[in-house]
Steps between C-alpha positions, in 0.01 A plus 500: 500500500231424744211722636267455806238679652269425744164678497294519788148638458213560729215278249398173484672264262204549285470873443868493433511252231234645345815707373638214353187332366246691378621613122289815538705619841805348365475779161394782753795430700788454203358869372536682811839370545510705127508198316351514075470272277288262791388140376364219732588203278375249719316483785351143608423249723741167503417178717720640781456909437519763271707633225579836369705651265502838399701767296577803567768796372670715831687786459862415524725748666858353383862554582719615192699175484135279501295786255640306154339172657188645639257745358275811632237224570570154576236174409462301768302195441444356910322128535371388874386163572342539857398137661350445857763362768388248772489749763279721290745758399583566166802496299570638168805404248552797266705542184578825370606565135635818424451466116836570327723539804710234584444417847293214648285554777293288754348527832231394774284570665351436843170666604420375903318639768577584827307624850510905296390436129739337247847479374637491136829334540721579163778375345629575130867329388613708195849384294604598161761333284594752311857541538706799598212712621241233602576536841375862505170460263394223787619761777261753356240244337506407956499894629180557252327210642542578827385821398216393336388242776508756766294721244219232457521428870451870559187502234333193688527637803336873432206330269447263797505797736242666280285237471506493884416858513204496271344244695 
């Protein structure tokens, strides 16, 4: 199961991976998307970027056929390595561990700029090998990601509108 987004945003590359980056912003942002439990793990500089992994429980609102598998609150344990690419965009690879559920998840990212501000290009590939109803954990596992990515996107966007504002 595969989801994209593309996120187009009216910043500089900088002020939105800030969002991404900065393990103060990063916790501000995970709570007002009603996460608990919040834990940057890591957060460092590497010879070609940055790392950061963080945990985090979310609120998990679950089918009846998925609620045995996954709990009122899921632990998510998410790791990004972000690294510089030659035309001085950035990319991010991304591994998402939803602790105790068995689907595998991985994505990248692509933060760019263009002639308005910058773009977040997504894309997450979820799969489960469970059998008989693996098909439809990854099928939600996918519509709560997209969910969730618009939900961040939508988060970025009003704290860089307020920033603007308060200017």
């Amino acid at each position: 199961m595969k989801c994209t987004a593309s996120h187009q945003y009216s910043h500089s590359l900088d002020q939105v991976y800030l969002f991404f980056r900065d393990a103060e912003t990063i916790s501000e942002k995970y709570a007002a998307l009603k996460a608990i439990n919040i834990s940057i793990i890591r957060n460092e500089d590497t010879d070609d970027g940055f790392i950061s992994e963080t945990e985090r429980e979310l609120p998990a609102d679950v089918p009846a056929l998925l609620a045995s598998i996954l709990g009122d609150y899921n632990k998510l344990i998410q790791k990004e390595h972000w690294y510089s690419k030659d035309d001085g965009s950035l990319g991010c690879d991304m591994t998402i561990d939803l602790v105790g559920v068995p689907v595998k998840i991985e994505g990248h990212m692509h933060l760019h700029e263009n002639e308005t501000g910058a773009i977040n290009d997504v894309t997450i590939e979820i799969s489960s090998s469970l059998p008989l109803i693996g098909s439809s954990l990854a099928r939600y596992v996918a519509g709560d990601c997209k969910k969730s990515m618009e939900q961040e996107y939508q988060y970025i966007q009003g704290q860089l509108q307020a920033a603007e504002v308060a200017e």
